[in-house]
Backbone as CSV, one residue per row, in Angstrom:
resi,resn,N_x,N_y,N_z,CA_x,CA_y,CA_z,C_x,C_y,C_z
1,UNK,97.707,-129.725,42.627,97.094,-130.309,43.799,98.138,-131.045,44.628
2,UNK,99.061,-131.561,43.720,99.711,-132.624,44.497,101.096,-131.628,45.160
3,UNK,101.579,-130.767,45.034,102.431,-129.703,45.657,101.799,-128.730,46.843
4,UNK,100.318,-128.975,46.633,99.479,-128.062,48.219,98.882,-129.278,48.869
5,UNK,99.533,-130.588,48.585,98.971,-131.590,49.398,97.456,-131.954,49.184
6,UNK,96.839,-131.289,48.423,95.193,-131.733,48.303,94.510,-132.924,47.922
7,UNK,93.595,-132.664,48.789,92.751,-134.172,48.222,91.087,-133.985,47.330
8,UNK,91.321,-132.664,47.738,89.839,-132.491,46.164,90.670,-131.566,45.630
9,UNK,89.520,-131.392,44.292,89.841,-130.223,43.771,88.845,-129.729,42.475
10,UNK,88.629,-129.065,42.104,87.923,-128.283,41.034,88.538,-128.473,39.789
11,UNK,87.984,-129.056,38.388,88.488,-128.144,36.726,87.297,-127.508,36.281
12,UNK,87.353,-126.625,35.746,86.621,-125.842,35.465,86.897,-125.274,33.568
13,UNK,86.330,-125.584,32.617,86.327,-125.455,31.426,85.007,-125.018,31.139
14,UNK,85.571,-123.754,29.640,84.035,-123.744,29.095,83.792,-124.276,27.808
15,UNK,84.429,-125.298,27.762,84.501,-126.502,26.892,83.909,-127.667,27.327
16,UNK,84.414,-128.846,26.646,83.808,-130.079,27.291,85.134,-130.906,27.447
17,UNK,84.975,-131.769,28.719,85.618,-132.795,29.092,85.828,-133.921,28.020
18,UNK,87.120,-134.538,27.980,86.991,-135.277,26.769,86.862,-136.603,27.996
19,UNK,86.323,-137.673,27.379,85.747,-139.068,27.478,87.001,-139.374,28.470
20,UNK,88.234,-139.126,27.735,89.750,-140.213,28.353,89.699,-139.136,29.894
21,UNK,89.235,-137.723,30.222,89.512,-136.902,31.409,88.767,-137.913,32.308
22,UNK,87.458,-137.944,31.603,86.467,-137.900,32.766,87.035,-139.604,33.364
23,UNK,87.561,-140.384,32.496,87.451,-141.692,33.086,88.796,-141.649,34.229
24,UNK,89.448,-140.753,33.801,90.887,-140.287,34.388,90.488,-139.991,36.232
25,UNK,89.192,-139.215,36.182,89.414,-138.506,37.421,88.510,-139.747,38.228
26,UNK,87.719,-140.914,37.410,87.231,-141.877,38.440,87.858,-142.953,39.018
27,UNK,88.842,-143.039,37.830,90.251,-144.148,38.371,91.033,-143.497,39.476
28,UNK,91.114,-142.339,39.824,92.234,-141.808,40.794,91.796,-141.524,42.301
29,UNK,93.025,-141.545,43.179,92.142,-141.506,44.608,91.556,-140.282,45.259
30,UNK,92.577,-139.065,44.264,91.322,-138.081,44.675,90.317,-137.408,44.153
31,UNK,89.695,-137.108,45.123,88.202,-136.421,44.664,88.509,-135.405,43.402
32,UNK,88.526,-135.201,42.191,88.166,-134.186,41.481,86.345,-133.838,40.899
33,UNK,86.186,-132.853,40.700,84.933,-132.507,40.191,85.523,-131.746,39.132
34,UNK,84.626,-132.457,37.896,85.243,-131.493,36.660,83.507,-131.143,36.137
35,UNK,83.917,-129.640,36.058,82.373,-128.684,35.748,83.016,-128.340,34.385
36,UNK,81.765,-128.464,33.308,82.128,-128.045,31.649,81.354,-126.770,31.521
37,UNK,81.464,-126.488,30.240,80.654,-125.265,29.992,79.082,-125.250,30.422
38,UNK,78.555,-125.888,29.812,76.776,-125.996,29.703,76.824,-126.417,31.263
39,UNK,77.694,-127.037,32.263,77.276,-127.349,33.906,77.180,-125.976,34.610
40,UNK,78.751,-125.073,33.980,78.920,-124.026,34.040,78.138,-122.764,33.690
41,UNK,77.747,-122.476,32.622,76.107,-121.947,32.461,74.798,-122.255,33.623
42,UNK,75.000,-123.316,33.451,73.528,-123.404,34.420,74.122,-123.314,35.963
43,UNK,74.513,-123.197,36.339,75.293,-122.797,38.057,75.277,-121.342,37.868
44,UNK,75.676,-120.360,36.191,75.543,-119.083,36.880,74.516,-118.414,36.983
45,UNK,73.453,-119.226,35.754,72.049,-118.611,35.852,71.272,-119.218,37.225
46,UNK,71.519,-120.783,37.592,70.932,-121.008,39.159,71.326,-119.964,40.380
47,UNK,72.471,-119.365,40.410,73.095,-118.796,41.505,73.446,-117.247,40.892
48,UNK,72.511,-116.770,40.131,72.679,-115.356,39.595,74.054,-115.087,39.512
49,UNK,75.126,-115.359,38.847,76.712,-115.172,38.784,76.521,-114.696,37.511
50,UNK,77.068,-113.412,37.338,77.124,-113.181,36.059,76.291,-113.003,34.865
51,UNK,74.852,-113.240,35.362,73.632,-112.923,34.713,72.655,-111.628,35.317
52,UNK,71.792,-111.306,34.311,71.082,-110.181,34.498,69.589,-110.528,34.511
53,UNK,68.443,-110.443,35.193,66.913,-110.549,35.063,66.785,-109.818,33.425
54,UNK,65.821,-110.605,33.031,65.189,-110.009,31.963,63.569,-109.712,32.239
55,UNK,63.230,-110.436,31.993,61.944,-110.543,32.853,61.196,-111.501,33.471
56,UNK,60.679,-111.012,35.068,60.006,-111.349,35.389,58.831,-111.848,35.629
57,UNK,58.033,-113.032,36.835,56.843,-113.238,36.122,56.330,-113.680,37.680
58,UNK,55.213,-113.270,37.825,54.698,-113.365,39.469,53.421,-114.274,39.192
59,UNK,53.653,-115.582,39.757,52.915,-116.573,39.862,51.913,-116.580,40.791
60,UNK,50.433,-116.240,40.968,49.161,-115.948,41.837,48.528,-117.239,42.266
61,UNK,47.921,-117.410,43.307,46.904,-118.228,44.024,45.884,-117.510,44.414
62,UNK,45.160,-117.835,44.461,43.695,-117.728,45.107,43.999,-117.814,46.489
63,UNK,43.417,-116.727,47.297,43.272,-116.451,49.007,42.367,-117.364,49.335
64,UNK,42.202,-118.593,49.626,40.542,-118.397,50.119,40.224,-118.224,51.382
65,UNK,41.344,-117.480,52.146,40.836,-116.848,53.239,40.083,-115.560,52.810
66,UNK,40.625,-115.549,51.851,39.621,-113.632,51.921,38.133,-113.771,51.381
67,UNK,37.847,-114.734,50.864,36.567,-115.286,50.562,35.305,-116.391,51.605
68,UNK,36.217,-116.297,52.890,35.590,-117.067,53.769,34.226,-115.995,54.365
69,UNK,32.968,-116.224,54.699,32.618,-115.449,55.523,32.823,-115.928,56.529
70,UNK,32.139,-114.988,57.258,32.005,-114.489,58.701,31.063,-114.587,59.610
């Protein structure tokens, strides 16, 4: 980061952050976001990355326009 001049930046592990990282990146002045495995999992199943449908399931309401008379 500090050779492309940046002021955020991304870690990305599919591990976990140890305790001494995370306190590391709140003491410092720039922005890092550190994503672990299990944050990482759930971002690819929220944003379909790398996952497949298994099955589906179609959630129904009641019309009650189509039950209004006339």
């Amino acid at each position: 980061m500090e050779g492309h001049r940046a002021r955020k930046g991304v870690f990305i592990t599919t591990s976990q952050f140890s305790p001494d990282a995370k306190d590391y990146v709140n003491r410092i002045e720039k922005k890092i976001i550190l994503i672990d495995g299990q944050q990482l999992a759930n971002l690819s199943i929220e944003f379909s990355v790398g996952v497949a449908d298994v099955i589906n399931y179609s959630v129904r309401k009641l019309d009650l326009d189509y039950f209004e008379e006339e």
